[in-house]
VMD Tcl script that draws the C-alpha trace (Angstrom):
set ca {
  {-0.41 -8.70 13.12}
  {3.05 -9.07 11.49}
  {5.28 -7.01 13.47}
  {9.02 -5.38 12.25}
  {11.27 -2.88 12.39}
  {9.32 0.27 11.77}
  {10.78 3.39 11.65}
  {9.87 7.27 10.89}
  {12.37 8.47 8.90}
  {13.18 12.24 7.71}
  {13.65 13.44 4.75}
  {13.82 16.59 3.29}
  {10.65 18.92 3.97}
  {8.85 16.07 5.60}
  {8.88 14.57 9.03}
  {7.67 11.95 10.80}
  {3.46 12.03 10.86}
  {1.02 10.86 13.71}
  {-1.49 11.61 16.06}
  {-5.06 13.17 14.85}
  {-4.72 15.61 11.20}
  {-8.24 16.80 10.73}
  {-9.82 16.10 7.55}
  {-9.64 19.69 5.77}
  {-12.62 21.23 3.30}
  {-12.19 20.98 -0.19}
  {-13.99 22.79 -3.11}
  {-14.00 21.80 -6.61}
  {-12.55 24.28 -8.71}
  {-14.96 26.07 -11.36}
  {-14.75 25.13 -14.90}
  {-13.91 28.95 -16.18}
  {-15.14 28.94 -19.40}
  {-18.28 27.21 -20.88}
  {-17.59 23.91 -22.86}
  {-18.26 23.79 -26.64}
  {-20.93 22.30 -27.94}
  {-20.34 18.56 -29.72}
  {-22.69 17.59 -32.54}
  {-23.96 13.98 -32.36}
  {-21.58 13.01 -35.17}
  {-18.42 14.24 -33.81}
  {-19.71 12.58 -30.81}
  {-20.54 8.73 -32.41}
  {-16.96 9.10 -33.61}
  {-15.14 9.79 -30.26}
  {-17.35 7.20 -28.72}
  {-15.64 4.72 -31.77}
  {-12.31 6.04 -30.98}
  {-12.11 5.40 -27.52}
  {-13.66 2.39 -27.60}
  {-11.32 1.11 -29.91}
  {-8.05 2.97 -28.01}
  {-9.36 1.88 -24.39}
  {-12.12 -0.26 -24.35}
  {-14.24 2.23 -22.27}
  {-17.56 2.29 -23.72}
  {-19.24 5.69 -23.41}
  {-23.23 5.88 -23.24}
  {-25.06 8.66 -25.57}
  {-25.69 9.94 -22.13}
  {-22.15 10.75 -21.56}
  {-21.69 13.54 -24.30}
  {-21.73 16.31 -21.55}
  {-19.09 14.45 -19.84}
  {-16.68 14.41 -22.83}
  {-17.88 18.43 -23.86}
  {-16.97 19.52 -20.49}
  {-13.37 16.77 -20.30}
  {-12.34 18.26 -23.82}
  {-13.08 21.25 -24.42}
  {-10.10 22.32 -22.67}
  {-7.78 20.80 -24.82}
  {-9.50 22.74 -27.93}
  {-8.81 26.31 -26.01}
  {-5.13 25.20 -25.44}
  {-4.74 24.18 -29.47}
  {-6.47 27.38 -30.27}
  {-9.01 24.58 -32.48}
  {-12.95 25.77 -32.86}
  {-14.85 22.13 -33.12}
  {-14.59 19.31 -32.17}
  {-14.52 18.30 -35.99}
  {-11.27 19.81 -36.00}
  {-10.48 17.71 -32.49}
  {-11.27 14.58 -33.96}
  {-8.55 15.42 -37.00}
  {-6.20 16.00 -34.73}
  {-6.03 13.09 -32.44}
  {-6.53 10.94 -35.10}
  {-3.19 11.88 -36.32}
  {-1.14 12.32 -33.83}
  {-0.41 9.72 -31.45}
  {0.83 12.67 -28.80}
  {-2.33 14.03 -28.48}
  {-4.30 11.16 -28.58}
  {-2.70 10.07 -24.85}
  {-3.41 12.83 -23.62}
  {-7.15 12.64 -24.91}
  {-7.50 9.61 -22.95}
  {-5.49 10.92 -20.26}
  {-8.85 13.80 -20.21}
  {-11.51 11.26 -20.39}
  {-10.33 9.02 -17.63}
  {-11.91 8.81 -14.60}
  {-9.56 9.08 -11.32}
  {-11.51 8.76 -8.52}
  {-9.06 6.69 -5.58}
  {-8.78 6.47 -1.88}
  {-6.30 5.03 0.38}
  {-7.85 1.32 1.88}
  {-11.12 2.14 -0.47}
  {-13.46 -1.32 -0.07}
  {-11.80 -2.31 3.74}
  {-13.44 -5.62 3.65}
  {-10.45 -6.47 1.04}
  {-7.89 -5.54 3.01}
  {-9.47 -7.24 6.04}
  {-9.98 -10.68 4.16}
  {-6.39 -10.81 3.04}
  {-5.06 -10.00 6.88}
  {-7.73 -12.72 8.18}
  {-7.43 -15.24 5.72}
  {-4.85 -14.91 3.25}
  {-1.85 -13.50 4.23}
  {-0.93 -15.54 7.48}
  {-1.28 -18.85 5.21}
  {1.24 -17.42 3.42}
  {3.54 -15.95 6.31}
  {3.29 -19.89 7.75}
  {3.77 -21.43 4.28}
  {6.79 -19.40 4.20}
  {7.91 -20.27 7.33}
  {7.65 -23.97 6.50}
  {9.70 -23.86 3.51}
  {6.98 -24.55 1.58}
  {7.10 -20.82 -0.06}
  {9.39 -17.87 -1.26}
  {9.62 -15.15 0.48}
  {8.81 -13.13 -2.07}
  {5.14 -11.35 -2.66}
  {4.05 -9.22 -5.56}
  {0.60 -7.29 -6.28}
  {-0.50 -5.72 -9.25}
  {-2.72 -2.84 -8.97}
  {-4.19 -2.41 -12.46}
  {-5.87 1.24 -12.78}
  {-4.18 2.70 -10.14}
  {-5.66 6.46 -10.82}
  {-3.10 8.29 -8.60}
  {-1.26 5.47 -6.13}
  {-3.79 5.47 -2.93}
  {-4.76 1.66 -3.72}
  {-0.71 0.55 -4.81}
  {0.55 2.41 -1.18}
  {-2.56 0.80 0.85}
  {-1.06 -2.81 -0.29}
  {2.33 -1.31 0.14}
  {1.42 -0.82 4.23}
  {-0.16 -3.81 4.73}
  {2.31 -5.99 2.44}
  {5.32 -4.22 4.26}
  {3.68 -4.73 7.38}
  {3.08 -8.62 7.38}
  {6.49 -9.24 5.22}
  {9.31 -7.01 6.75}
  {12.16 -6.78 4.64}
  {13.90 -7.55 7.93}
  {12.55 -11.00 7.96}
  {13.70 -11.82 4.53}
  {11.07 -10.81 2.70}
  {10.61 -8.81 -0.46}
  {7.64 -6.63 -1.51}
  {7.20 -5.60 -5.08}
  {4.35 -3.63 -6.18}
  {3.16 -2.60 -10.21}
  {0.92 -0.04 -10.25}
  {-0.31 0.69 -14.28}
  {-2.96 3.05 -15.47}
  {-3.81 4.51 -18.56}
  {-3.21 8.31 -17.81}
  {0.51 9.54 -17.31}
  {-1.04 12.86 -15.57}
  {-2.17 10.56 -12.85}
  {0.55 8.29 -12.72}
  {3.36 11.25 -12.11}
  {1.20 12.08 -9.09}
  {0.99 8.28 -7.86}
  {5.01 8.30 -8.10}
  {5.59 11.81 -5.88}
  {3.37 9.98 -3.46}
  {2.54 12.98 -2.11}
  {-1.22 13.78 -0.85}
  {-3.17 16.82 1.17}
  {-3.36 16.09 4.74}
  {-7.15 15.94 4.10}
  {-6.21 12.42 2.90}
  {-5.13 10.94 5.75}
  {-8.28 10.27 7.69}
  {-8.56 7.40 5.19}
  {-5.79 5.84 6.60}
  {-5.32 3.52 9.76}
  {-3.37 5.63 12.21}
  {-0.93 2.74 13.11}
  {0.25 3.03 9.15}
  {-0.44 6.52 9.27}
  {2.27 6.63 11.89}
  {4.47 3.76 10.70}
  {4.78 4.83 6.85}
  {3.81 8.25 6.46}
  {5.66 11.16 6.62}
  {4.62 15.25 7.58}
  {4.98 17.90 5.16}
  {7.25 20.84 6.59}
  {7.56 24.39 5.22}
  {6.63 24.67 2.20}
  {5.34 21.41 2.04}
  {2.24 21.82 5.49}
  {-0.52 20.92 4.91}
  {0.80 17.72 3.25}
  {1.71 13.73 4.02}
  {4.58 12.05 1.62}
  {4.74 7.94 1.81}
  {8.15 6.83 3.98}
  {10.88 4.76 2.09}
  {9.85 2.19 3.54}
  {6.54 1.83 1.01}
  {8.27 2.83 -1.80}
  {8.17 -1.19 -3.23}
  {6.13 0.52 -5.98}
  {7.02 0.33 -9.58}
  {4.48 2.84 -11.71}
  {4.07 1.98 -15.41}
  {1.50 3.21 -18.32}
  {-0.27 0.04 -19.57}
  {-3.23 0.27 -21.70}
  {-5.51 -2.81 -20.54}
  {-6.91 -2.84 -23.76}
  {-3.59 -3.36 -25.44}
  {-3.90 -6.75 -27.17}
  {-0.91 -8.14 -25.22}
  {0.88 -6.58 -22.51}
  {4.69 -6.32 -21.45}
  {6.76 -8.92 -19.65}
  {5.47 -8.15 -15.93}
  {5.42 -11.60 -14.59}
  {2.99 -13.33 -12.52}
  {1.16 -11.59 -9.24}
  {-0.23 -12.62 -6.35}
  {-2.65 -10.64 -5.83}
  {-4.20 -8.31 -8.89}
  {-6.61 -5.47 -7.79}
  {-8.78 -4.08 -11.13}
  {-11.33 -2.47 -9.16}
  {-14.38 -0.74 -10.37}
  {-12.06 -0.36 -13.88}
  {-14.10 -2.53 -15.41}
  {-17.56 -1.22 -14.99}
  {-16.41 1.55 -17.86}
  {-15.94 -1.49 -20.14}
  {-18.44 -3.09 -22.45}
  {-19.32 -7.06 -22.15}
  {-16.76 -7.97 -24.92}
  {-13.63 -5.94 -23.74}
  {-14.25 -7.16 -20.04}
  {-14.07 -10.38 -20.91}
  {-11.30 -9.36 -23.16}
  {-9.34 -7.50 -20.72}
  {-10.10 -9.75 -17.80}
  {-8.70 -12.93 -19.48}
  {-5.54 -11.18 -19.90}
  {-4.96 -9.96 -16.56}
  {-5.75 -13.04 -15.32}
  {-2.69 -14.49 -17.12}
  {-0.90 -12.69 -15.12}
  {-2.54 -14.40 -11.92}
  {-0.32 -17.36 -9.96}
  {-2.78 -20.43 -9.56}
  {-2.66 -19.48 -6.05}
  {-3.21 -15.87 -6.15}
  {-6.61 -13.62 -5.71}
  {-8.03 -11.16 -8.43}
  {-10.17 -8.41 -6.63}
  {-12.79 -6.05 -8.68}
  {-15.27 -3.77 -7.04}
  {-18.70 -4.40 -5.55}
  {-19.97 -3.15 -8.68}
  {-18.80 -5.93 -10.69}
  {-18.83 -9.65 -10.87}
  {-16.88 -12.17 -13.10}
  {-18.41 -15.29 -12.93}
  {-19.84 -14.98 -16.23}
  {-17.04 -13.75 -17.44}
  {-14.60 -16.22 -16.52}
  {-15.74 -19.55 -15.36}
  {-12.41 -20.56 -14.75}
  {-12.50 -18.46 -11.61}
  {-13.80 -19.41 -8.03}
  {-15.62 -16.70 -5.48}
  {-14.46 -17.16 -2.03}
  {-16.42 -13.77 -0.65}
  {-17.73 -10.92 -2.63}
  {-16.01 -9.27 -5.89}
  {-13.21 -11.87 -4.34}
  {-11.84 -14.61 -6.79}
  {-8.80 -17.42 -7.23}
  {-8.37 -19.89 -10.05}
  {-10.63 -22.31 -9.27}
  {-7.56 -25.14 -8.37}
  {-6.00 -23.23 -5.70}
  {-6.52 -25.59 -2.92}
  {-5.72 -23.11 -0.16}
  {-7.69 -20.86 -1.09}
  {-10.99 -20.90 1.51}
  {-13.49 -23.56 0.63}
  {-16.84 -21.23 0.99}
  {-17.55 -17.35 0.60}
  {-17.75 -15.37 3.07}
  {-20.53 -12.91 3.71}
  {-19.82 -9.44 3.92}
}
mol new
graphics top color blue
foreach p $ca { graphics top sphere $p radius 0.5 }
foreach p [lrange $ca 0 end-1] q [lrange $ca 1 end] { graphics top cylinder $p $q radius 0.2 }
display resetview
């Protein structure tokens, strides 16, 4: 394991975190007031909307997910249908964000699918370390994590990245983490979580690059300054081009996907991928495979890929 300078710094209402935080009971809270009813109309046309705005494809089984997600928004516009919904997201661009911003689904954890993170410390990141070493490569290392829900993924790659590449040895992190819904992106930059959180986390980063909430702020972790390498941007992946980002490294766009139909995967996929550097890895979740998708693409071990010309990449897939 890479080893640097690592420090726990203070700042503010939050200090320095480690040993054992118990993983605390949560509840959900109630939805107060009964969702409105949609009528299979108003439904067909949200389902075309969205579609056509996101590229998630909603299933007719899915209209008591979108009564419940929106029916808030009609109490807080003082609107009676979802007729009168429709007309109003329709025509104004405002309100439409924060329409998809509702129907998103946000569901993160820090280090979520390990057997990522372990492939890239066992077979990816010390080739690089050594390439680097050699000459032979920058010392430079960016990841993209592409439906980032609110920043757990982006700050996992930010402790391992920061870990293996110290800035101390040269090196520099840089980290774009995009999603769709603003809400979720604001909470992604605080990087600030419930202590109930941090169970998901190895203790050695726990310790290294998080720090504990004080005051008013127990009962809470905040990432260090040493993680923040992060860069949060809205980007639609259904946009028909996207903005001058670069290339990555790595690109995470897992279990995004699965919400998209055959045609805007493939769609979506082939644009994020070029974005990938011939010697970089794309990761999706178990749920989802690309082969068909893009043939272009090589497995090396399970929802793993590289372009299929990166030489260094390992020869055969590894079993999980």
């Amino acid at each position: 394991m890479a080893t640097g300078e690592k420090r726990t710094m203070h700042r503010g209402s939050f200090s320095g975190l480690s040993g054992h935080i118990r993983r605390a009971a949560t509840g959900a809270a109630p939805f107060d007031v009964a969702p409105r009813a949609i009528s299979s109309h108003d439904f067909q046309r949200f389902q075309a909307l969205i579609y056509r705005e996101s590229g998630i494809s909603l299933s007719d089984a899915k209209a008591g997910l979108l009564t419940g997600r929106l029916s808030k928004r009609l109490r807080a516009l003082g609107l009676n249908t979802f007729s009168e919904y429709y007309g109003r997201v329709t025509a104004d661009d405002e309100e439409r964000r924060v329409m998809l911003d509702a129907i998103t689904t946000n569901e993160t954890h820090f280090f979520r699918e390990p057997d990522h993170f372990q492939f890239l410390e066992q077979s990816v990141l010390p080739v690089w370390r050594a390439s680097a070493e050699s000459g032979k490569r920058a010392r430079t290392i960016r990841a993209w994590s592409a439906g980032c829900s609110t920043g757990q993924e982006a700050y996992s790659l930010a402790m391992l990245l920061v870990d293996w590449f110290p800035a101390s040895h040269g090196w520099s992190v840089e980290i774009l983490a995009t999603d769709l819904s603003r809400r979720v992106l604001a909470i992604g930059e605080e990087g600030v979580w419930n202590k109930d959180k941090a169970h998901e986390i190895p203790p050695r980063y726990l310790r290294a690059y998080a720090l504990k909430g004080l005051g008013e702020n127990q009962g809470k972790f905040k990432a260090a300054p040493a993680i923040r390498v992060i860069r949060f941007l809205r980007l639609n992946l259904n946009d028909a081009a996207y903005p001058d980002i670069g290339k990555f490294d790595l690109i995470f766009c897992r279990n995004v996907l699965i919400y998209f139909d055959a045609e805007s995967r493939a769609r979506t996929t082939n644009r994020l991928l070029q974005h990938l550097d011939p010697e970089g890895y794309f990761f999706v979740g178990h749920a989802e495979s690309m082969n068909s998708t893009c043939p272009g693409l090589r497995r090396v071990m399970a929802t793993v890929y590289t372009p299929a010309e990166n030489r260094s990449a390992p020869r055969h897939a590894t079993r999980r």
